[in-house]
C-alpha positions in Angstrom: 115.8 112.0 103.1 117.1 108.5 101.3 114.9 106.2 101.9 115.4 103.6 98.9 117.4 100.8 100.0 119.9 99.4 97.3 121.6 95.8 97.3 125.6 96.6 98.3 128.0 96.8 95.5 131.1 97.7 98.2 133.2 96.7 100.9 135.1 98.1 103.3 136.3 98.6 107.3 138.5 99.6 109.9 141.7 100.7 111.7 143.5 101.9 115.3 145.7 104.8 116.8 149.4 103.9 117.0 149.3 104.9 120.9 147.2 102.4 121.8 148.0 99.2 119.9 150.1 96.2 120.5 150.6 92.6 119.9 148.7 92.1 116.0 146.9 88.7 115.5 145.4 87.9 111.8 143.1 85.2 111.8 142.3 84.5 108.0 138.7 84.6 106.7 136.7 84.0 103.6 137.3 85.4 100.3 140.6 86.4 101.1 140.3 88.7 104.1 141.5 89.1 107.2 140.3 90.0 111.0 142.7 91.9 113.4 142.5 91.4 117.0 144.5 93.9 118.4 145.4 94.2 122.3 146.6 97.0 123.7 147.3 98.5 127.5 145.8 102.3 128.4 145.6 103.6 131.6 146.8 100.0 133.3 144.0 98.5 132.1 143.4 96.0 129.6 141.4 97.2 126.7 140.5 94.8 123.9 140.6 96.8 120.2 138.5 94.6 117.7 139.0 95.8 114.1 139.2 93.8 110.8 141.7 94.4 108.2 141.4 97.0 106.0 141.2 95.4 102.2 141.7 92.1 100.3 144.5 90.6 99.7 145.9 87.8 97.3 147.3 84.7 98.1 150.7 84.3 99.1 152.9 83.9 96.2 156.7 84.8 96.4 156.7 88.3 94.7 153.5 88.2 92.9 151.6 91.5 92.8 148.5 91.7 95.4 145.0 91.7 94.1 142.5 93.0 95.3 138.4 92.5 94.0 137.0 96.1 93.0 135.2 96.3 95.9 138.0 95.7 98.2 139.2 99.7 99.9 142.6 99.6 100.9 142.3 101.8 103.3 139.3 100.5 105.5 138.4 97.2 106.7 137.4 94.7 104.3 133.8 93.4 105.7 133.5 89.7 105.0 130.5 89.7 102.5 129.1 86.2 101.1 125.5 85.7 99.3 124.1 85.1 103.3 126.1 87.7 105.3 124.2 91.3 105.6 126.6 94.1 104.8 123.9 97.3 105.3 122.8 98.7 107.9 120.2 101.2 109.4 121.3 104.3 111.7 118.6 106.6 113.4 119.3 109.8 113.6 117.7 111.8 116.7 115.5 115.0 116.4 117.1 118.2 116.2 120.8 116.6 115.8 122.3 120.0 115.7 121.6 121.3 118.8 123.2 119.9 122.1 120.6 117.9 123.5 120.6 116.3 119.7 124.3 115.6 120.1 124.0 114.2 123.8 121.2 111.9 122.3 122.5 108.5 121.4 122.2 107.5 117.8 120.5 103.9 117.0 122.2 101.4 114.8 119.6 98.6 113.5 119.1 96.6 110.2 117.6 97.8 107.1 114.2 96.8 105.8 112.8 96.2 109.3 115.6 93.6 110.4 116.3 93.5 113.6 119.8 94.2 115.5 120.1 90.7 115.9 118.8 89.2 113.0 120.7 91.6 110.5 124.0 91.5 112.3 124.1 95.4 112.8 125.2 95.9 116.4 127.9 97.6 117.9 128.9 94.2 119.4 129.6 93.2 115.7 131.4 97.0 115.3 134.8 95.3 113.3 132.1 94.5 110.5 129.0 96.6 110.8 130.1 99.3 113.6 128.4 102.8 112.8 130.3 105.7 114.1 129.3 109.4 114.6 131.6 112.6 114.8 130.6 116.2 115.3 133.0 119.6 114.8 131.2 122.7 116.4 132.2 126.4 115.0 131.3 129.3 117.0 130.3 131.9 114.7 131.6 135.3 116.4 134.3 134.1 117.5 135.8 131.3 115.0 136.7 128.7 117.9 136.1 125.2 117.0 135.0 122.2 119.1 134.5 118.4 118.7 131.7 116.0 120.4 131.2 112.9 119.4 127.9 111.5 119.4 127.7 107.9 121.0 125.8 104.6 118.6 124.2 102.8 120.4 122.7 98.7 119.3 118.8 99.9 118.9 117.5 98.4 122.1 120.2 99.1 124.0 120.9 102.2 126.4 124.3 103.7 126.9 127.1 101.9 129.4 127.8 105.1 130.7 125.0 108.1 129.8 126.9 110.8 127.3 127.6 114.2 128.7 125.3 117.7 127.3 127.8 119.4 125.4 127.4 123.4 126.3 127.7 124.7 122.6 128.1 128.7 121.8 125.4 130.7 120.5 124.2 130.1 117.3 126.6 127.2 116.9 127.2 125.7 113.2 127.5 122.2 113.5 128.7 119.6 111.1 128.2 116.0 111.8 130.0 113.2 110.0 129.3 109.6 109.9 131.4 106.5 109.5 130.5 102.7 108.7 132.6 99.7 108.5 130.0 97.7 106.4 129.2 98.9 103.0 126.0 101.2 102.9 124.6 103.0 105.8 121.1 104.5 105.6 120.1 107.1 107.8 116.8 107.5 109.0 115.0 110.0 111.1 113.9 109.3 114.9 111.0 111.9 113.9 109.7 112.6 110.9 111.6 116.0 110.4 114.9 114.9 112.2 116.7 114.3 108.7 115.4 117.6 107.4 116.4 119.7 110.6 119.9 118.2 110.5 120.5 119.0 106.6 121.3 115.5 106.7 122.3 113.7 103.3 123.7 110.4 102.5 123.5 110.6 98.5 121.6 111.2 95.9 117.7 110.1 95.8 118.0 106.1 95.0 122.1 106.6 95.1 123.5 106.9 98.3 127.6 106.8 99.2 127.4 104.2 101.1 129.7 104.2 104.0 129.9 107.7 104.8 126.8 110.6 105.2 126.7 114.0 106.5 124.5 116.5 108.5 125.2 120.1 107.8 128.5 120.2 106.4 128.0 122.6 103.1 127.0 125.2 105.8 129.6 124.8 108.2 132.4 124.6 105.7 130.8 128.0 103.9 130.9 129.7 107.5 134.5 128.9 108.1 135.8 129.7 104.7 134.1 132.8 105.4 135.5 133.3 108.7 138.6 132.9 107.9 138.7 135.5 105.4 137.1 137.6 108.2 140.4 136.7 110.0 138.2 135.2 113.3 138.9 132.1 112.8 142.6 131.1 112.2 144.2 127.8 110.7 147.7 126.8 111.5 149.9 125.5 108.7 150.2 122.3 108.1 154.1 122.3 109.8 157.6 121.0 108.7 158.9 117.1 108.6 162.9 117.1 109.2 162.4 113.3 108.6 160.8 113.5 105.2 163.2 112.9 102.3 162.3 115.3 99.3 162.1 113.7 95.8 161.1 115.3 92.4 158.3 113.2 92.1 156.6 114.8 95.4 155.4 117.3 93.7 154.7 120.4 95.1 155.1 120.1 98.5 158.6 119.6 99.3 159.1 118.7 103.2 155.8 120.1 104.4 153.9 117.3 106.3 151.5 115.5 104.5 147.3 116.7 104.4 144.7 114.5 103.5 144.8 116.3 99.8 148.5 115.4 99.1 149.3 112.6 96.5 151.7 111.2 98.8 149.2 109.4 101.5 145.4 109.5 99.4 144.0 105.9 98.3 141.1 105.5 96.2 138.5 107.5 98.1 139.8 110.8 99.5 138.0 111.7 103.0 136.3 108.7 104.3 134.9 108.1 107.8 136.0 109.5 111.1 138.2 109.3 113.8 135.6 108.6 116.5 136.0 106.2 118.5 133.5 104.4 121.5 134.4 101.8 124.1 132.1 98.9 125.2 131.2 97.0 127.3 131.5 92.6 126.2 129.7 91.8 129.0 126.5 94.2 128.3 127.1 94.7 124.7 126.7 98.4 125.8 128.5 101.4 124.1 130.3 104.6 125.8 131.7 107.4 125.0 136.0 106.8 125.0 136.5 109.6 127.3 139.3 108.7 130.4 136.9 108.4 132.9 135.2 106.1 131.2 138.1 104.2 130.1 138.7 104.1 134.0 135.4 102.8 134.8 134.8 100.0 132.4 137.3 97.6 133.2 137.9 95.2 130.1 136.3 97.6 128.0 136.8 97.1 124.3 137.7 100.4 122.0 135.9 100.5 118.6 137.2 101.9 116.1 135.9 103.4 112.4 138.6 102.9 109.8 139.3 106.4 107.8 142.3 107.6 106.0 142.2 110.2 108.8 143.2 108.2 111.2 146.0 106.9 109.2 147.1 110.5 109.0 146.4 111.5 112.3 147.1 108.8 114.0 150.2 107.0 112.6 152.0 109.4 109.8 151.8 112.5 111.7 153.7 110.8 114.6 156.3 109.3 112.8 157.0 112.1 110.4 157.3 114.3 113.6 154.2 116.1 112.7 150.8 117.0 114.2 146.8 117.2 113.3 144.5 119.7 113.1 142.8 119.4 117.3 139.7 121.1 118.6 139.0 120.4 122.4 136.5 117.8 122.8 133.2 119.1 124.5 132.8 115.3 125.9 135.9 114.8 127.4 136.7 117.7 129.3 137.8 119.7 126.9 140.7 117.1 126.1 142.5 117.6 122.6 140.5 116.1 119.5 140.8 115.6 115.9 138.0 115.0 113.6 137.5 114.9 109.8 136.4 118.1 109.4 139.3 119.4 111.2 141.2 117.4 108.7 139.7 119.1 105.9 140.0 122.9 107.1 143.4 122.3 107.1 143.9 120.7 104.0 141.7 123.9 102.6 144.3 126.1 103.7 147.4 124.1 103.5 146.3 122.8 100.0 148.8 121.2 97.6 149.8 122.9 93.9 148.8 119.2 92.7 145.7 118.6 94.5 144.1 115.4 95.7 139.8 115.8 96.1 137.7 113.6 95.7 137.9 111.7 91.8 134.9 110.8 90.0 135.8 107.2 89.6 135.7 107.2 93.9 133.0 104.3 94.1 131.4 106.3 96.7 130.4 108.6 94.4 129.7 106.3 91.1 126.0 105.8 90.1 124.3 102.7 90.5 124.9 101.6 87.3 129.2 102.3 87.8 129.1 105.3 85.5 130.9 108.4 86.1 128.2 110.8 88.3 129.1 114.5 88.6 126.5 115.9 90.7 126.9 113.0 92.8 131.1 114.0 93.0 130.1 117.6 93.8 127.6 117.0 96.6 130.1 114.8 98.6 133.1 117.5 97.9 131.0 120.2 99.2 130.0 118.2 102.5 133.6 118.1 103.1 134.9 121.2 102.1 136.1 120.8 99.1 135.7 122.4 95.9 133.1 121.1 93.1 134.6 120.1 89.4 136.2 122.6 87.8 138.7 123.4 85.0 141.8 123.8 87.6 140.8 121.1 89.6 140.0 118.5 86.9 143.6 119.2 86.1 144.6 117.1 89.1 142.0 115.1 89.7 139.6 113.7 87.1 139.5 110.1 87.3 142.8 109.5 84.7 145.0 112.9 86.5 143.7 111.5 89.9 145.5 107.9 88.5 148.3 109.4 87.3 148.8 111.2 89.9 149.2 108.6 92.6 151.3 107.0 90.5 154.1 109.6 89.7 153.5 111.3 93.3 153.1 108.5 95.8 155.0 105.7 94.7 158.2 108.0 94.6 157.4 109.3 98.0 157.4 106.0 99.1 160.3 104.5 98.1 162.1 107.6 98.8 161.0 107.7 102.5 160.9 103.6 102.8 163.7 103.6 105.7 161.7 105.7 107.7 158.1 104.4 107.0 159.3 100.4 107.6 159.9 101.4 111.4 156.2 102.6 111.7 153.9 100.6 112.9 150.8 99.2 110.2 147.9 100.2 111.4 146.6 96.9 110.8 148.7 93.9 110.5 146.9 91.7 107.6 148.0 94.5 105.2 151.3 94.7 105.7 153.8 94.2 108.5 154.9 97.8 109.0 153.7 101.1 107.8 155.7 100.6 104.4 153.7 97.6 103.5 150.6 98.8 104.8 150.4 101.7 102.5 152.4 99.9 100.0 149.6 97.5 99.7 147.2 100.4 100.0 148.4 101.9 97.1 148.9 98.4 95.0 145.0 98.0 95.6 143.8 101.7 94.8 145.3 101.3 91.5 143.3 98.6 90.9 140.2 99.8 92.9 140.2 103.0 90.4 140.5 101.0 87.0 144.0 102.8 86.8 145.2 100.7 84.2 142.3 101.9 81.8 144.2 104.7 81.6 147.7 102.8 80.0 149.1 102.9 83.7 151.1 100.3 85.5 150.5 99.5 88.5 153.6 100.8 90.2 154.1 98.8 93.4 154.8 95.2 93.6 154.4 93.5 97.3 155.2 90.4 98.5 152.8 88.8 100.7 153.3 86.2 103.6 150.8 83.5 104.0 148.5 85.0 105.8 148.3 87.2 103.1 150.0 90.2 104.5 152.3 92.4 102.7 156.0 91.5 103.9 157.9 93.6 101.5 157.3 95.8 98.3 159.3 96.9 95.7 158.8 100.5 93.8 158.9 101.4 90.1 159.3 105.4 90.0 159.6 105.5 86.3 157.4 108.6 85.5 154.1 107.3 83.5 151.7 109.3 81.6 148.0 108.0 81.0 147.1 107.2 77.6 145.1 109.6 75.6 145.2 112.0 78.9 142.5 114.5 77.5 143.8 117.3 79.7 142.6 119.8 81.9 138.8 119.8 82.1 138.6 117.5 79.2 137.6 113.7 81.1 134.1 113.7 81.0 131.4 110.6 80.8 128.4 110.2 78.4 128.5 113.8 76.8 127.9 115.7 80.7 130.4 118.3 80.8 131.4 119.6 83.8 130.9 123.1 84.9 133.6 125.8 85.8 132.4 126.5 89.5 134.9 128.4 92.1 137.0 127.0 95.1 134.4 127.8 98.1 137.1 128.4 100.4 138.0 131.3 97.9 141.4 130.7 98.8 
């Protein structure tokens, strides 16, 4: 358990499925950022998305590259953060959170350091800025079939708009459970003294935490379905074929397979952030529910909260436009209804996993100490909640914190302007970034360069946007000129303060 609150050093935020949104609105806010109010139709009712833009962004000036503070991530929601405005929060975790009653039990979202839900801001009626979300992916052990439930946060105080369903999980069920934040640093703490503890839940380090993300569970589910699928029980599909994607010598490695959250071409600054949960409440009540249909039927006017993740991105707005499709699990809350989730995500980037691979760099802020130094056991703890593998000598090759730089560079950008035809008629998954998906990830990328102190390396920032004046990316121009860091050290060679990092093995043994 992490107890030892911190003061915030980040940012962050949000985004939306393609199906569901409609009609953008940016209303500009302070220090540069933006808040989306998106309005969308499902089911022939009105539902009301409320999500904040995902990163800062400069003022407008004709051609002028965007800018983006160091704690600005391109790829959530930027939370509006002044010296009065709380940006942490507290989520309780219930006992057993493994087992299903633990799942079925709503998780509490309150303020740190004994602040209330009012007083501190963090309630899921503020969700755009301070919204906590939860995501579980259940793996039957005999027979290798996967699951997702999604635990339901609730405003501490509050009960449930409509009371989450008992999920019927297999025997001996492994459950991972992922959490998601659209402020900066989320603590968890334990409903009981041992509910932490019986979850294997971690959020950091002691006195270091990541911040928006945490896990329960995760090193032992992701070693039982690496081994299962050696043991051939439980199966992965491939991650497909785009006929839309144009191939270019700068996509390395992966020719016209569709994209994984460990390819080059679509990773920002921090590789496997938040979830793709998402809850539905009430305005009138300030009460949460699960987004199942039938309660998307029931609450009339209900607003859809979302937790912004480069999943979701993925999932929700590549894969469709490049005629591609996620990683789903049937949903044990929603009858069984098709589901994707981040550790879905993962399993099959593990086996659909890119010669030039994308995991998580140690210049990631998440995974930074507290004094912004370079932390490797810190790096290796978050790869192994989520799959992937610790630092090692073929890994470092790709992505230490100068490869992981270069890498986006010479891999993305090309991809990018090679593809930008078909990416400007996707839709941005939030408007005060950029006005299609081009400028949204163009401007993504812009700001990851600068997020991940690229240009220590020699780089240049490849991408150059022009913004509107609401400060949304309008168009974006591409330099593919191949770039190699300065005083690259090689393979296994980038290390910080004389801590050299170990050769350890892929746990997927793949």
């Amino acid at each position: 358990m992490l107890n030892g609150h911190r003061s915030a050093w980040r940012r962050r935020g949000n985004r939306s499925r393609a199906a569901r949104l409609a009609v953008p609105l940016a209303i500009p806010m302070a220090l540069g950022l933006t808040l989306g109010i998106i309005l969308a139709v499902s089911g022939g009712n009105t539902t009301q998305i409320l999500q904040s833009a995902m990163g800062a962004s400069a003022s407008p000036s004709g051609s002028a590259p965007a800018s983006a503070s160091a704690s600005a991530d391109p790829t959530s929601t930027a939370t509006t953060t002044t010296s009065t405005t709380n940006v942490n929060c507290d989520i309780i975790v219930p006992a057993n959170p493994l087992s299903a009653q633990g799942l079925a039990t709503p998780y509490q979202l309150t303020g740190t350091d004994g602040q209330t839900p009012a007083a501190s801001g963090c309630e899921m009626t503020n969700a755009a800025n301070l919204g906590a979300f939860v995501q579980a992916t259940i793996l039957n052990p005999r027979t290798g079939a996967l699951a997702v439930y999604n635990p339901l946060v609730v405003t501490q105080g509050t009960t449930p708009a409509m009371k989450p369903p008992v999920p019927t999980l297999p025997a001996h069920a492994i459950v991972t459970i992922d959490f998601g934040f659209n402020g900066t640093d989320l603590f968890q703490v334990g409903a009981t003294p041992d509910a932490l503890q019986q979850g294997n839940c971690v959020n950091g380090e002691p006195g270091s935490i990541f911040g928006q993300v945490s896990f329960c569970n995760g090193i032992n589910f992701f070693n039982a379905a690496f081994w299962l699928e050696r043991d051939r029980k439980l199966v992965v599909p491939s991650e497909g074929t785009s006929r839309k994607i144009v191939p270019t010598a700068g996509w390395l490695g992966t020719g016209r397979d569709c994209p994984v959250t460990r390819n080059f071409d679509m990773v920002d600054q921090d590789p496997s952030d938040n979830v793709t949960t998402e809850y539905l409440l009430d305005p009138t009540t300030g009460q949460t529910a699960p987004d199942t249909a039938a309660n998307a039927a029931n609450l009339t006017g209900s607003q859809l909260l979302l937790n912004g993740s480069d999943n979701t991105l993925l999932d929700g707005f590549l894969d469709p436009l490049l005629g591609c499709r996620p990683f789903e699990a049937p949903n044990l809350g929603d009858n069984g209804a098709p589901a994707t989730s981040q550790a879905l995500d993962e399993l099959l980037a593990a086996k659909n996993q890119p010669r030039i691979v994308a995991l998580v760099p140690e210049n990631d802020e998440m995974v930074l100490n507290n004094d912004g130094g370079f932390d490797a056991a810190k790096t290796n703890l978050y790869r192994r909640e989520v799959g992937q593998a610790p630092i090692n000598e073929a890994n470092n090759f790709t992505s230490s914190p100068v490869n992981f730089c270069q890498n986006i560079v010479d891999i993305q950008t090309p991809f990018l302007a090679a593809n930008q035809a078909l990416l400007a008629t996707g839709q941005a998954p939030v408007a005060g970034v950029g006005d299609n998906l081009l400028t949204f990830l163009a401007n993504r990328l812009n700001m990851s360069f600068t997020n991940l102190n690229c240009g220590n390396f020699g780089l240049t920032n490849p991408v150059t946007v022009t913004l509107d004046g609401a400060g949304a990316a309008i168009a974006a121009t591409f330099n593919t000129t191949p770039q190699t860091a300065a005083g690259n050290p090689g393979p296994g060679r980038h290390h910080r303060s004389g801590r050299r990092h170990h050769e350890l093995m892929d746990p997927s043994g793949m």
